[in-house]
CHARMM-style PDB file with segment names, atoms N, HN, CA, C and O in Angstrom:
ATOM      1  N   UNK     1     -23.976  24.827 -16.550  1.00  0.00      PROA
ATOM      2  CA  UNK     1     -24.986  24.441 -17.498  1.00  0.00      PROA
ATOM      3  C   UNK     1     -25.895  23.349 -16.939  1.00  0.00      PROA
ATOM      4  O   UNK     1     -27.044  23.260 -17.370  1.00  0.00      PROA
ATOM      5  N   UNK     2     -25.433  22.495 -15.980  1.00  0.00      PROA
ATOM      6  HN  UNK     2     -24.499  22.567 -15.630  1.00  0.00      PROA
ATOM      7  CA  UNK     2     -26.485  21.303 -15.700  1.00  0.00      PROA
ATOM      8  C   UNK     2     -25.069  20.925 -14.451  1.00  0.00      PROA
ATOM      9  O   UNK     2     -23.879  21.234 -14.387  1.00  0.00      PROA
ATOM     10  N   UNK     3     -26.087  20.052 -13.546  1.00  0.00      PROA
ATOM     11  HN  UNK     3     -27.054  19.802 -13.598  1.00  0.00      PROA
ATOM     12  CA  UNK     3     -25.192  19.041 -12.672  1.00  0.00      PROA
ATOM     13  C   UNK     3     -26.507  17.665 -12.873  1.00  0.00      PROA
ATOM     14  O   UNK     3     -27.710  17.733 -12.620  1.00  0.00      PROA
ATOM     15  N   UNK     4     -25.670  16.456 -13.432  1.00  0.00      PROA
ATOM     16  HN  UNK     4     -24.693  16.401 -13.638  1.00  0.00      PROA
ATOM     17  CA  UNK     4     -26.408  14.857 -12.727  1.00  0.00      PROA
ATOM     18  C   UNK     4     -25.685  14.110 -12.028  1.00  0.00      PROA
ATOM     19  O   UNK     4     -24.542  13.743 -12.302  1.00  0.00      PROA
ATOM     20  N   UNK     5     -26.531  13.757 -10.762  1.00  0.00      PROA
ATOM     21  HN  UNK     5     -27.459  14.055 -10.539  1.00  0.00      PROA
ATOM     22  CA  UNK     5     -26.314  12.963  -9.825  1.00  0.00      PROA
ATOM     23  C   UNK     5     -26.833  11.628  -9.763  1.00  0.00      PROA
ATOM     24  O   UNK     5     -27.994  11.447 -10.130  1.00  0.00      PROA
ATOM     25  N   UNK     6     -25.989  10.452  -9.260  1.00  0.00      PROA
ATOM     26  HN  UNK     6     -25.046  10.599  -8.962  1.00  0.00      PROA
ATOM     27  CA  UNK     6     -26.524   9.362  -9.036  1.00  0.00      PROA
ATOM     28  C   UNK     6     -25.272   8.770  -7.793  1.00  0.00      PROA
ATOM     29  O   UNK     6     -24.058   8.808  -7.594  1.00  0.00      PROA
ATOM     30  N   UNK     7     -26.686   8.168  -7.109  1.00  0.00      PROA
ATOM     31  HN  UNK     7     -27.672   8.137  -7.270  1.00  0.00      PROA
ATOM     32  CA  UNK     7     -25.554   7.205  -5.560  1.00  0.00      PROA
ATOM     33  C   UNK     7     -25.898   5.632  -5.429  1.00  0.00      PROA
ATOM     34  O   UNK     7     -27.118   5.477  -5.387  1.00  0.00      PROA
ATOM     35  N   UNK     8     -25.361   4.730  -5.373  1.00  0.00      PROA
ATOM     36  HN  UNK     8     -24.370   4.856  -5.407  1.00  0.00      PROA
ATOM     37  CA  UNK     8     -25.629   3.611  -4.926  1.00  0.00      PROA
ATOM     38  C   UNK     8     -24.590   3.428  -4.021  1.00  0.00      PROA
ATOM     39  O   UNK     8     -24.530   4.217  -3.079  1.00  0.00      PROA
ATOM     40  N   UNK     9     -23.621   2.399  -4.131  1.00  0.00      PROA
ATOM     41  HN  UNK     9     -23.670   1.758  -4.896  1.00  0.00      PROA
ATOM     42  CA  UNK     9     -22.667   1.830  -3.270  1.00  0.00      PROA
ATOM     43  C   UNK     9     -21.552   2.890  -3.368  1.00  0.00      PROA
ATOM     44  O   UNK     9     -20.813   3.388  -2.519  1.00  0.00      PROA
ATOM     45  N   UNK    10     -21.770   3.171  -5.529  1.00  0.00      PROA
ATOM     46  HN  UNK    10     -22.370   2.766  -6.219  1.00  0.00      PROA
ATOM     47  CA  UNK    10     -20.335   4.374  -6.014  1.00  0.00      PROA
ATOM     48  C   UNK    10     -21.551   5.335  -6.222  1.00  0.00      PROA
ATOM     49  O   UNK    10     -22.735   5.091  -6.452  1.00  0.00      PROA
ATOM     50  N   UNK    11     -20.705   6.789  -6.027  1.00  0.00      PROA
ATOM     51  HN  UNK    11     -19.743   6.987  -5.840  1.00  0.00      PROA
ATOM     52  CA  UNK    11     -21.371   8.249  -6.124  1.00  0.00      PROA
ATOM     53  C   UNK    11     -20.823   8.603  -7.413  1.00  0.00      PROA
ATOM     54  O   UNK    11     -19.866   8.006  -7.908  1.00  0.00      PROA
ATOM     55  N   UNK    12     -21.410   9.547  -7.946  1.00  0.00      PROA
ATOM     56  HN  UNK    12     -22.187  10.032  -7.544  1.00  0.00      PROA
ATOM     57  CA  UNK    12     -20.718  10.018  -9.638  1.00  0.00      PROA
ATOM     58  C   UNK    12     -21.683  11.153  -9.810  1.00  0.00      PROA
ATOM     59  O   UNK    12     -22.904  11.231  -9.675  1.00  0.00      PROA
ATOM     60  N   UNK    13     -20.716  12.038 -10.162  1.00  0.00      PROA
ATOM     61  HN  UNK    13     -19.724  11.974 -10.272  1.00  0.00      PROA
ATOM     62  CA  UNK    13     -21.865  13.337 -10.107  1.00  0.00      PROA
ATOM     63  C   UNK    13     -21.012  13.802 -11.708  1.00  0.00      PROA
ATOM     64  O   UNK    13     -19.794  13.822 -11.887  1.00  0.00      PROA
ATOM     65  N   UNK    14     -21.930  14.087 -12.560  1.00  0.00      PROA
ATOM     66  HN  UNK    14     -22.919  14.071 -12.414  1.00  0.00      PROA
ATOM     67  CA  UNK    14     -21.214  14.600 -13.872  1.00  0.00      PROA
ATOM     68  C   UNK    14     -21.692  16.164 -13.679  1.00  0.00      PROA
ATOM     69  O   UNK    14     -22.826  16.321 -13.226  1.00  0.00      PROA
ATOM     70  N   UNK    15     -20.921  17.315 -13.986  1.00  0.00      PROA
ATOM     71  HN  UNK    15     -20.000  17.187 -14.354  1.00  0.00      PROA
ATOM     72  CA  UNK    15     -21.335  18.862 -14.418  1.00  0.00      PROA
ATOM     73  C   UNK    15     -20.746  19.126 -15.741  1.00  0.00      PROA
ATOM     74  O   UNK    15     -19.768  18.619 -16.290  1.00  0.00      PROA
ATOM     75  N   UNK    16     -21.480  19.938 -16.083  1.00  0.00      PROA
ATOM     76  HN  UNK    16     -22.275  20.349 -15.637  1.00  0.00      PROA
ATOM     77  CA  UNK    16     -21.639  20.423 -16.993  1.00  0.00      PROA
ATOM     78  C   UNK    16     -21.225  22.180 -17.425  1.00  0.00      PROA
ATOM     79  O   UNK    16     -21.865  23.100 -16.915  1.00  0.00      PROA
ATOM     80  N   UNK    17     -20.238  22.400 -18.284  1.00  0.00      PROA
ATOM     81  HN  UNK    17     -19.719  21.653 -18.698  1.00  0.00      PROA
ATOM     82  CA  UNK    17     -19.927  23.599 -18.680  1.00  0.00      PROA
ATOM     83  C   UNK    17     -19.464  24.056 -19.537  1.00  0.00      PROA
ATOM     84  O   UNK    17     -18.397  23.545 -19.876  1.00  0.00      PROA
ATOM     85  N   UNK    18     -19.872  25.000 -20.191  1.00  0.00      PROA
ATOM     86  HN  UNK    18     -20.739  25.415 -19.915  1.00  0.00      PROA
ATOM     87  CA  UNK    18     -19.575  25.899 -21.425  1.00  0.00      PROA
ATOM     88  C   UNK    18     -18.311  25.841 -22.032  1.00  0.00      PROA
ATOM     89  O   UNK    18     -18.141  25.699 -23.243  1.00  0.00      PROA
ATOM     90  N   UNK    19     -17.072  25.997 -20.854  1.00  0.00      PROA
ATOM     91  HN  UNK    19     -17.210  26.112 -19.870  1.00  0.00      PROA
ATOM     92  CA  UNK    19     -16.106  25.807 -21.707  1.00  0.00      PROA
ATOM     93  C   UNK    19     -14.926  25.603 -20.326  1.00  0.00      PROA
ATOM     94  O   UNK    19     -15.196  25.764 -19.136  1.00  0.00      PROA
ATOM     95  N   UNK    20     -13.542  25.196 -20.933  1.00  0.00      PROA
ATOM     96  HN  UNK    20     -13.323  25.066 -21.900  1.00  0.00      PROA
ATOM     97  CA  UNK    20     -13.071  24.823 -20.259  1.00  0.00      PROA
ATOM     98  C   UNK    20     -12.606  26.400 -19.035  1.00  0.00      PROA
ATOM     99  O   UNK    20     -12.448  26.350 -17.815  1.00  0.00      PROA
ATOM    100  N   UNK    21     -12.533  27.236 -19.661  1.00  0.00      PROA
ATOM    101  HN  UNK    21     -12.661  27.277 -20.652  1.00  0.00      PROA
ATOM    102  CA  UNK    21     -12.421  28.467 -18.711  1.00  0.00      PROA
ATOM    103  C   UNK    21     -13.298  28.810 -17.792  1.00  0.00      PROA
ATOM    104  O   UNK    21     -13.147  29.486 -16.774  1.00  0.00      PROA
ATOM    105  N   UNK    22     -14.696  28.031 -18.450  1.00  0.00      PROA
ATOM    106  HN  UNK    22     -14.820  27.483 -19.276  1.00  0.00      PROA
ATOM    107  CA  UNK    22     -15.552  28.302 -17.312  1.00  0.00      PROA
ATOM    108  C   UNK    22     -15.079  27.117 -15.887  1.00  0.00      PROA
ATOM    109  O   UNK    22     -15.128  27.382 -14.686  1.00  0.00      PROA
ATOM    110  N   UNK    23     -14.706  26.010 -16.434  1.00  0.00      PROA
ATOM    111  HN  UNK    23     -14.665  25.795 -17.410  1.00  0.00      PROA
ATOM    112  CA  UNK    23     -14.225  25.140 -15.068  1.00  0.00      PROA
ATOM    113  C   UNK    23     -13.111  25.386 -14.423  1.00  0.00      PROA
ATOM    114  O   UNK    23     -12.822  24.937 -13.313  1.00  0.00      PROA
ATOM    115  N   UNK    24     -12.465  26.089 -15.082  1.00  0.00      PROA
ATOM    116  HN  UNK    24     -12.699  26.453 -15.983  1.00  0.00      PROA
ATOM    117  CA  UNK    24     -10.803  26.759 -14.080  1.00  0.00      PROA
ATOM    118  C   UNK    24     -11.665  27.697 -13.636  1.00  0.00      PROA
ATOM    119  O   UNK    24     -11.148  27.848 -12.529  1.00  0.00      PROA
ATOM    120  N   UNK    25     -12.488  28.372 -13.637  1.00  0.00      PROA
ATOM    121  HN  UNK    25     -12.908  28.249 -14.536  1.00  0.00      PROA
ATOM    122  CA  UNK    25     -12.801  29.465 -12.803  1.00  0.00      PROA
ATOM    123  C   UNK    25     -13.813  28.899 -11.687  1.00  0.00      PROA
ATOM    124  O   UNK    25     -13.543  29.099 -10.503  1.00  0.00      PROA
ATOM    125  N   UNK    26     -14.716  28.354 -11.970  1.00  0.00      PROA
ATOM    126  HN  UNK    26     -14.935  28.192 -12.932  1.00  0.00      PROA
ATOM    127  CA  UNK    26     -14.766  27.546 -10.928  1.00  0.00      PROA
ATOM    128  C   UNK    26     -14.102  26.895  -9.884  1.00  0.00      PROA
ATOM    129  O   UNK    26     -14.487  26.946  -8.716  1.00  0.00      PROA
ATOM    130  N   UNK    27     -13.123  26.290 -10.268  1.00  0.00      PROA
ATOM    131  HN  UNK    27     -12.810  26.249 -11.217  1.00  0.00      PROA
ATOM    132  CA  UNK    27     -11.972  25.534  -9.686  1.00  0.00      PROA
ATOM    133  C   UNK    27     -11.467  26.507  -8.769  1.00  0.00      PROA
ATOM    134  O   UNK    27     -11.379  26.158  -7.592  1.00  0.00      PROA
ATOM    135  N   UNK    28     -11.119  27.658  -9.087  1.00  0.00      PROA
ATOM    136  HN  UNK    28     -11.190  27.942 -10.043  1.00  0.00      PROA
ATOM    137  CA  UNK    28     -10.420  28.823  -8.203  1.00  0.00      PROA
ATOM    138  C   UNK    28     -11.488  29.859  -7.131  1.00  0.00      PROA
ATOM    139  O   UNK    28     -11.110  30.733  -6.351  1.00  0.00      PROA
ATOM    140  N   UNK    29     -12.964  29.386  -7.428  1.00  0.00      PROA
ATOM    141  HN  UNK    29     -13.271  28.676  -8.061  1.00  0.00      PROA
ATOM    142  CA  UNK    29     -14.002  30.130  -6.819  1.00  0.00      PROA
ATOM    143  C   UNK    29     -13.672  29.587  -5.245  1.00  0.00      PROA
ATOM    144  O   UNK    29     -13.613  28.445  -4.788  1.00  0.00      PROA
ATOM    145  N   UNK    30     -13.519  30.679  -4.735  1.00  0.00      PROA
ATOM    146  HN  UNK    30     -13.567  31.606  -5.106  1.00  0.00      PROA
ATOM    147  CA  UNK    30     -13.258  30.472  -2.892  1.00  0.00      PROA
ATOM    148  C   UNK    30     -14.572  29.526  -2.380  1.00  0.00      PROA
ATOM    149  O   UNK    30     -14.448  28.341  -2.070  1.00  0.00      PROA
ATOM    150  N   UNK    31     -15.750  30.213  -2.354  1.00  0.00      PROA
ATOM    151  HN  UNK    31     -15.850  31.175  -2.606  1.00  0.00      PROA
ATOM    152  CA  UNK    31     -16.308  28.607  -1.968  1.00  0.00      PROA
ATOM    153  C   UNK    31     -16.359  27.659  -2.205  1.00  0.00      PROA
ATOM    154  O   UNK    31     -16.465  26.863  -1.272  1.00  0.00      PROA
ATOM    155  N   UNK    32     -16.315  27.153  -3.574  1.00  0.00      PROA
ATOM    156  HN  UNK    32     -16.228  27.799  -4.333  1.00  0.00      PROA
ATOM    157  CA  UNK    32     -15.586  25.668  -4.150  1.00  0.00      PROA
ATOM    158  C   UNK    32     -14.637  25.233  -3.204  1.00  0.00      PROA
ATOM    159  O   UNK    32     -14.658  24.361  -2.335  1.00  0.00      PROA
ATOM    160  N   UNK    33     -13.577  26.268  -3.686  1.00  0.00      PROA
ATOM    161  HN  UNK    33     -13.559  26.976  -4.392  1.00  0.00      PROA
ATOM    162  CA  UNK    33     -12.541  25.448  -2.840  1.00  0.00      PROA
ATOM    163  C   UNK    33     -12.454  25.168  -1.241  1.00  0.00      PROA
ATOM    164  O   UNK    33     -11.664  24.420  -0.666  1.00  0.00      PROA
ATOM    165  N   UNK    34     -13.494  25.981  -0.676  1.00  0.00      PROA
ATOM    166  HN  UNK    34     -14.136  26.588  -1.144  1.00  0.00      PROA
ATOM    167  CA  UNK    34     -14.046  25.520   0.846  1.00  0.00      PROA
ATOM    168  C   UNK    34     -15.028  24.531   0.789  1.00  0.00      PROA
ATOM    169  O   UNK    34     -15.579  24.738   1.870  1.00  0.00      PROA
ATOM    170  N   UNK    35     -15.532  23.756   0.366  1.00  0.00      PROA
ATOM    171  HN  UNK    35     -15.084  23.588  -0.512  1.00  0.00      PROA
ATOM    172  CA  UNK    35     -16.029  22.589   0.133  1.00  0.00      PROA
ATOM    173  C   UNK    35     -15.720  21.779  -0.300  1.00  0.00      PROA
ATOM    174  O   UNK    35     -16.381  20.776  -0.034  1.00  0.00      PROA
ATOM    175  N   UNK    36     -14.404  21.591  -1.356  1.00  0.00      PROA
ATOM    176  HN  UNK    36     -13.867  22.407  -1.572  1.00  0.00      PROA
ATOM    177  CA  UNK    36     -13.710  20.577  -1.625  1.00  0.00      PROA
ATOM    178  C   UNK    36     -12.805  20.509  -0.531  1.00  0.00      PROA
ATOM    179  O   UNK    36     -12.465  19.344  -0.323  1.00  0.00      PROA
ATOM    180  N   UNK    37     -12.263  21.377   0.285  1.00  0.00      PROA
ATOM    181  HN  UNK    37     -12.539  22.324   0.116  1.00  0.00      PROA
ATOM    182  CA  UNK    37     -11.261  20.881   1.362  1.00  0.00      PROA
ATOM    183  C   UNK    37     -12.177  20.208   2.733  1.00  0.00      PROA
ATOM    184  O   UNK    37     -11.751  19.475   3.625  1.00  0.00      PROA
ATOM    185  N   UNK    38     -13.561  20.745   2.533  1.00  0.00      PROA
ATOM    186  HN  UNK    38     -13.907  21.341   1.808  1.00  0.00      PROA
ATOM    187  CA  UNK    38     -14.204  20.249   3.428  1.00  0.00      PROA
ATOM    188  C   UNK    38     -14.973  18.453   3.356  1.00  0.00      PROA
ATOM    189  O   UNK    38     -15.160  17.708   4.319  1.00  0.00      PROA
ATOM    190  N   UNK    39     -15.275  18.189   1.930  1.00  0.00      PROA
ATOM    191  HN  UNK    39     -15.123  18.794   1.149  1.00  0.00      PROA
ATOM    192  CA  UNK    39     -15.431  16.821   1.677  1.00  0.00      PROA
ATOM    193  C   UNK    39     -13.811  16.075   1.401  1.00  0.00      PROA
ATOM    194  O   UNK    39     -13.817  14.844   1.395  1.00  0.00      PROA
ATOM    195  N   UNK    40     -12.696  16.652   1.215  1.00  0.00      PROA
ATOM    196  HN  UNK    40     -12.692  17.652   1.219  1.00  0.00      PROA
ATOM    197  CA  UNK    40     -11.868  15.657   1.659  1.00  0.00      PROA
ATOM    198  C   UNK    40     -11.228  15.104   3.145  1.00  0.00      PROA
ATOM    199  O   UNK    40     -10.483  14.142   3.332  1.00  0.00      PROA
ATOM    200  N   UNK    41     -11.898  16.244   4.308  1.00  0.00      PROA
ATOM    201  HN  UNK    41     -12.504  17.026   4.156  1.00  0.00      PROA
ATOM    202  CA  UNK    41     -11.327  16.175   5.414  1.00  0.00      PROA
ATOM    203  C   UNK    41     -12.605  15.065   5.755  1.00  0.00      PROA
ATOM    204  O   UNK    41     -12.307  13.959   6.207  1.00  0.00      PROA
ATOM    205  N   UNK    42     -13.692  15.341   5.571  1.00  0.00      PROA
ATOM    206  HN  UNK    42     -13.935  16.239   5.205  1.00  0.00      PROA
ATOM    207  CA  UNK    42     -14.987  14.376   6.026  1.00  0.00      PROA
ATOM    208  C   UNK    42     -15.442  13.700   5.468  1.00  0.00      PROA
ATOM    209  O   UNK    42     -16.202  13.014   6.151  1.00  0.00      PROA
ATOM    210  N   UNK    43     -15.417  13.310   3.944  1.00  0.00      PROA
ATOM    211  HN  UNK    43     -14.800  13.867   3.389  1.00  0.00      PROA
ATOM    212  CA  UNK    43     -16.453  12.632   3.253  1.00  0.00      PROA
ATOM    213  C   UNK    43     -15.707  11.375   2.002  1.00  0.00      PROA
ATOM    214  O   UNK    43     -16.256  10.379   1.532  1.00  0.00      PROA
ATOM    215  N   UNK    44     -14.332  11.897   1.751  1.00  0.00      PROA
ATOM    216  HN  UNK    44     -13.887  12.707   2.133  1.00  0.00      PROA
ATOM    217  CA  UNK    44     -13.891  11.033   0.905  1.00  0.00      PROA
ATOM    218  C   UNK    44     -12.486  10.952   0.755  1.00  0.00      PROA
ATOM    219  O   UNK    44     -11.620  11.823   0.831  1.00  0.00      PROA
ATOM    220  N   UNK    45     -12.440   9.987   0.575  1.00  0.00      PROA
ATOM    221  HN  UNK    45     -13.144   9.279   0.514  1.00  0.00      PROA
ATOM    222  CA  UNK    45     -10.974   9.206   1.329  1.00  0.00      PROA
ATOM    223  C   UNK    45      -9.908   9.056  -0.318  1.00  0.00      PROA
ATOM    224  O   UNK    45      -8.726   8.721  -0.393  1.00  0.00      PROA
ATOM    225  N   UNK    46     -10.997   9.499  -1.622  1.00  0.00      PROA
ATOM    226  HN  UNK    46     -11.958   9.771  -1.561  1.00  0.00      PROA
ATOM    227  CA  UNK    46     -10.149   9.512  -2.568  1.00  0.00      PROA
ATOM    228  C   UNK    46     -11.535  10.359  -3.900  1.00  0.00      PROA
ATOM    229  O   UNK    46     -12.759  10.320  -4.027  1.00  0.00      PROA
ATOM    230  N   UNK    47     -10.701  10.834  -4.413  1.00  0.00      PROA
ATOM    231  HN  UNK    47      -9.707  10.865  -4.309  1.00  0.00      PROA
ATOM    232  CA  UNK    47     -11.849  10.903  -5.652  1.00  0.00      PROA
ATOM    233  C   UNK    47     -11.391  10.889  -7.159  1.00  0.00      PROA
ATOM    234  O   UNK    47     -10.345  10.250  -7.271  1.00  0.00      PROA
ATOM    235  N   UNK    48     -11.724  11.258  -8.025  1.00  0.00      PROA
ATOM    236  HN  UNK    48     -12.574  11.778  -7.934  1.00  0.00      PROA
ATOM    237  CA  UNK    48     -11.608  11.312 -10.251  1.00  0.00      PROA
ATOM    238  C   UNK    48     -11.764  12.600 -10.258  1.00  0.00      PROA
ATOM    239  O   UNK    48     -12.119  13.278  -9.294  1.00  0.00      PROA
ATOM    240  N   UNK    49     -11.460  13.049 -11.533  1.00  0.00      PROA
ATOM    241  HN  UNK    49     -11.172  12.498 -12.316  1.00  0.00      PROA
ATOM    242  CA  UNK    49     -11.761  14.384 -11.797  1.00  0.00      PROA
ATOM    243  C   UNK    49     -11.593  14.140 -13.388  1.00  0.00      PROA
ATOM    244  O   UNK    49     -10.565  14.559 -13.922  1.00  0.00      PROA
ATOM    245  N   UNK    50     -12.801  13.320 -14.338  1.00  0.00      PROA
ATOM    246  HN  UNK    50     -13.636  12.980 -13.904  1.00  0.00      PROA
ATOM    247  CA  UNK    50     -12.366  13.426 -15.668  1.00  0.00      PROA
ATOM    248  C   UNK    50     -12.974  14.685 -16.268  1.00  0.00      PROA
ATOM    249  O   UNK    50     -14.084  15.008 -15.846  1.00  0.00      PROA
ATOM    250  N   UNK    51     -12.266  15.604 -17.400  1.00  0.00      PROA
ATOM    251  HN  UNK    51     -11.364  15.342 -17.743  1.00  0.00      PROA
ATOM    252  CA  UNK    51     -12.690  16.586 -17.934  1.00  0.00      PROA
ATOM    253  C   UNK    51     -13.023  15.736 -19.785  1.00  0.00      PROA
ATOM    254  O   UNK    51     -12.280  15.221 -20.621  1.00  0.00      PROA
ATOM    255  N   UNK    52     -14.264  15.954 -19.714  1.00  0.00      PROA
ATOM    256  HN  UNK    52     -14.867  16.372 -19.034  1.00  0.00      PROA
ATOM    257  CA  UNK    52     -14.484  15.517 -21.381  1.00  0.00      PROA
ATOM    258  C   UNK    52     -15.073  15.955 -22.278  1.00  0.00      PROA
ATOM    259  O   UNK    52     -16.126  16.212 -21.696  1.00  0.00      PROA
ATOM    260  N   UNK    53     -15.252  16.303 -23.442  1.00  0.00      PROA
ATOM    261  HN  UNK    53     -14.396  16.094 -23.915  1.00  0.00      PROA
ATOM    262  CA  UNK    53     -16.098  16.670 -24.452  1.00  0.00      PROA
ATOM    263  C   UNK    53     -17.143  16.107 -24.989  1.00  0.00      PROA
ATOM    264  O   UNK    53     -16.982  15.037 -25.576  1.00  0.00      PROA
ATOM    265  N   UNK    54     -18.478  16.719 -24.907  1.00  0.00      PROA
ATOM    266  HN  UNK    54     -18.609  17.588 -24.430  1.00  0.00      PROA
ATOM    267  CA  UNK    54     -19.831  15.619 -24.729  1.00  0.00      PROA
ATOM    268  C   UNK    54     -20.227  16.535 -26.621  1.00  0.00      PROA
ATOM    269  O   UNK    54     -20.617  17.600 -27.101  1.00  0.00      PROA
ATOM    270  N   UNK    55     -19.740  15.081 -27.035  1.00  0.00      PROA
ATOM    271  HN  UNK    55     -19.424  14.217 -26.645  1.00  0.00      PROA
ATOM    272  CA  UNK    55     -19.922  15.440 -28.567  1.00  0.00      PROA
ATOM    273  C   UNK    55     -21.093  15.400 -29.085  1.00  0.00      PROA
ATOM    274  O   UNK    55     -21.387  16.456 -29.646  1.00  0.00      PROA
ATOM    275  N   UNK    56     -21.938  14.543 -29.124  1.00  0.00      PROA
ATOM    276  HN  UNK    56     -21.699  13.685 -28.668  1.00  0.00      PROA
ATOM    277  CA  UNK    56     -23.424  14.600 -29.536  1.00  0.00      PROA
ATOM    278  C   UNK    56     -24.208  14.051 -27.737  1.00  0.00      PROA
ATOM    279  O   UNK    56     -23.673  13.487 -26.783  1.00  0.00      PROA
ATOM    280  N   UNK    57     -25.400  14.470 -27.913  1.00  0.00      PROA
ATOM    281  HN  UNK    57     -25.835  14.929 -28.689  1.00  0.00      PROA
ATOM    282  CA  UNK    57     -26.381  13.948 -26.948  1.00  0.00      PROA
ATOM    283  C   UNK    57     -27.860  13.783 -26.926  1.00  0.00      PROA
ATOM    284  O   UNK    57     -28.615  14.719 -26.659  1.00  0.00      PROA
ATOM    285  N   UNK    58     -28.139  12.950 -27.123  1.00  0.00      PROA
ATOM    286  HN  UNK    58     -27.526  12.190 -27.340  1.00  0.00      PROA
ATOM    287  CA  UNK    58     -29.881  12.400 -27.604  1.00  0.00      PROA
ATOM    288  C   UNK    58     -30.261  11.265 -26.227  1.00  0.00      PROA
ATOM    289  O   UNK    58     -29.657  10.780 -25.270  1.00  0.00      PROA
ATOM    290  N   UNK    59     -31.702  11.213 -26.849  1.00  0.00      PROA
ATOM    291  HN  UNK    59     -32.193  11.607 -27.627  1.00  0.00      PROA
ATOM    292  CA  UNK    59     -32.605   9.636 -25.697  1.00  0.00      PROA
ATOM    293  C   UNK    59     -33.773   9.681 -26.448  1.00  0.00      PROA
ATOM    294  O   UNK    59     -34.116  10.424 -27.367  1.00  0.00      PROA
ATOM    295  N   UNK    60     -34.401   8.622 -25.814  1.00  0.00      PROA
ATOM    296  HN  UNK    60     -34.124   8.018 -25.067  1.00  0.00      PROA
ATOM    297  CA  UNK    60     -35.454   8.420 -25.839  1.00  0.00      PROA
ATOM    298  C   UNK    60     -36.813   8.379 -24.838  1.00  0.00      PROA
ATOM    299  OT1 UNK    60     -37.913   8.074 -25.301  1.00  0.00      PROA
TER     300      UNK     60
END
């Protein structure tokens, strides 16, 4: 549904998806998982993985 990115010193990338079946399937998509084994061998030495429910969302 959406990916936002932001980097300074800390990186944080939030995505976005329909439902939680849509992120286990993701999770199990073969190139995913060749790019997550590939940014933990080169790029990050630890990472989060929060899953949450984005209940309302507005701005200005």
């Amino acid at each position: 549904m959406g990916v936002e990115t932001a980097r300074t010193h800390l990186g944080i990338t939030v995505s976005y998806w329909s439902s939680l079946d849509a992120i286990k399937n993701w999770k199990r998509n073969s190139e995913h998982r060749i790019a997550q084994k590939k940014g933990r061998e080169m790029w990050y030495s630890s990472y989060r993985i929060r899953i949450a429910k984005v209940e309302h969302d507005y701005g200005f």
